[in-house]
C-alpha positions, -999 to 999 in steps of 0.1 A, spaced: 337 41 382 327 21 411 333 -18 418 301 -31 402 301 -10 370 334 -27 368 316 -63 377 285 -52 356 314 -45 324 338 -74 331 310 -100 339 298 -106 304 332 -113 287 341 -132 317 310 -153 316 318 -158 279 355 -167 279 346 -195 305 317 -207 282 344 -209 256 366 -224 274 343 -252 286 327 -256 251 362 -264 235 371 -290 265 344 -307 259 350 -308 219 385 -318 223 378 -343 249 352 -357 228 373 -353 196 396 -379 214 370 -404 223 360 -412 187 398 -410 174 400 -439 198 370 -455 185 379 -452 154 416 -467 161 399 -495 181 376 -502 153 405 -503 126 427 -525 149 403 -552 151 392 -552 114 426 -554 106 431 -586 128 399 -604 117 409 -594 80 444 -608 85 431 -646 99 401 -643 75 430 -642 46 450 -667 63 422 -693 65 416 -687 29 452 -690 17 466 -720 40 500 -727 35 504 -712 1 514 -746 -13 540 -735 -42 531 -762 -63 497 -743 -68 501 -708 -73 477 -686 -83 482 -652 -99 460 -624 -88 456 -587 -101 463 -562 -75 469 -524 -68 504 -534 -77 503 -558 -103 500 -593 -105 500 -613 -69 510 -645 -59 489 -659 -32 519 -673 -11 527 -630 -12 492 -626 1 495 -651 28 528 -642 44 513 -602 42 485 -616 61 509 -631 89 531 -600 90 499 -576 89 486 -595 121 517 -603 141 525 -562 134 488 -553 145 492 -577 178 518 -558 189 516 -529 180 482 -520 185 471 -543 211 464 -514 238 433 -513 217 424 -545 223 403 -558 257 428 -589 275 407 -617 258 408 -603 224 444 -600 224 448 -634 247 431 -654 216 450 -632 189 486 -640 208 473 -677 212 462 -682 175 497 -669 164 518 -695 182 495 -721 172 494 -708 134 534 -711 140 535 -744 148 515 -757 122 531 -740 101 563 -749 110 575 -783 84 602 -802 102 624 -811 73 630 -844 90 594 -855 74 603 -840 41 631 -869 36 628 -894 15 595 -880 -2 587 -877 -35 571 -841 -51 537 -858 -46 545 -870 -8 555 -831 -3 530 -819 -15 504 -842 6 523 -832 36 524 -798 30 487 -799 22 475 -815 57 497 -788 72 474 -764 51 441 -775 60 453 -777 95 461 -742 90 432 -731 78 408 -753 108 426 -732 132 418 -699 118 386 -703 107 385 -716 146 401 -687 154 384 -664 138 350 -680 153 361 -667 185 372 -637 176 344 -625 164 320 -631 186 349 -615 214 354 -583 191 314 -584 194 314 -587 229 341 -560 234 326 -535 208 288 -537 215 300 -543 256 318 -529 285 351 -538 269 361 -509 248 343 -485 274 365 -503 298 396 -493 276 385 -462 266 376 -449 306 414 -464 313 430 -445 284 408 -412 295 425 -415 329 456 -414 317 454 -389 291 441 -368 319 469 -369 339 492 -357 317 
């Protein structure tokens, strides 16, 4: 057999294993792309959920509980309030590589600001009566919930911004170069 009956035999399967090759580069890489997406989306649902619940529940004031039914039984709202705060303190750190800088500048900002509202010096508490701590602990719920529903103003229209704008193909062209170097 000569060189190009060789060629002429070895061409085809060459010319296919390449197109294989290329074909599943391109599905893994793209694969990747909407895993990220579809992290990045979750991520910021799970913060806007989190303030959205927090600016519904306030404080929790104790005094007036209310029972609700969920997956687990029956729910107090002060449980579904501190979930809330745990769920979004655990999503801004863990998953804020998702996140564009603003996003998670205003998330990180709404936290500290939630905790100091939040936070009752007992110093104030002394000398009340049930009634007095329950006014005090109710202008430290409304203030609560101004600042997420403030908050959550913001966010949105940034999580807009980010989603429908350069910021997430900003990420994701920062997270593709890394992946590729690996």
């Amino acid at each position: 057999m000569t060189f190009y009956e060789w060629l002429g035999k070895l061409l085809p399967a060459l010319i296919a294993f390449v197109g294989a090759w290329l074909g599943t580069r391109w599905g893994f890489s793209k694969y990747k792309k909407e895993k990220f997406w579809d992290a990045t989306l979750k991520s910021y649902s799970n913060v806007l959920t989190s303030i959205e619940i927090i600016s519904f529940f306030g404080l929790a004031d104790k005094h007036q509980r209310l029972i609700y039914q969920g997956e687990s039984g029956l729910i107090h709202d002060d449980e579904i309030f501190r979930a809330a705060i745990r769920e979004l303190i655990s999503t801004s750190n863990s998953q804020s590589m998702y996140f564009s800088s603003e996003f998670n500048l205003l998330v990180r900002s709404f936290i500290s600001e939630a905790y100091g509202i939040s936070s009752v010096d007992f110093e104030e508490l002394e000398g009340e009566d049930d009634d007095g701590i329950r006014s005090i602990y109710y202008r430290h719920s409304e203030a609560l919930k101004a600042a997420a529903l403030e908050s959550l103003e913001m966010l949105n229209v940034q999580a807009k911004k980010d989603i429908r704008g350069d910021g997430i193909s900003e990420k994701l062209s920062c997270y593709m170069k890394v992946i590729c170097r690996r």
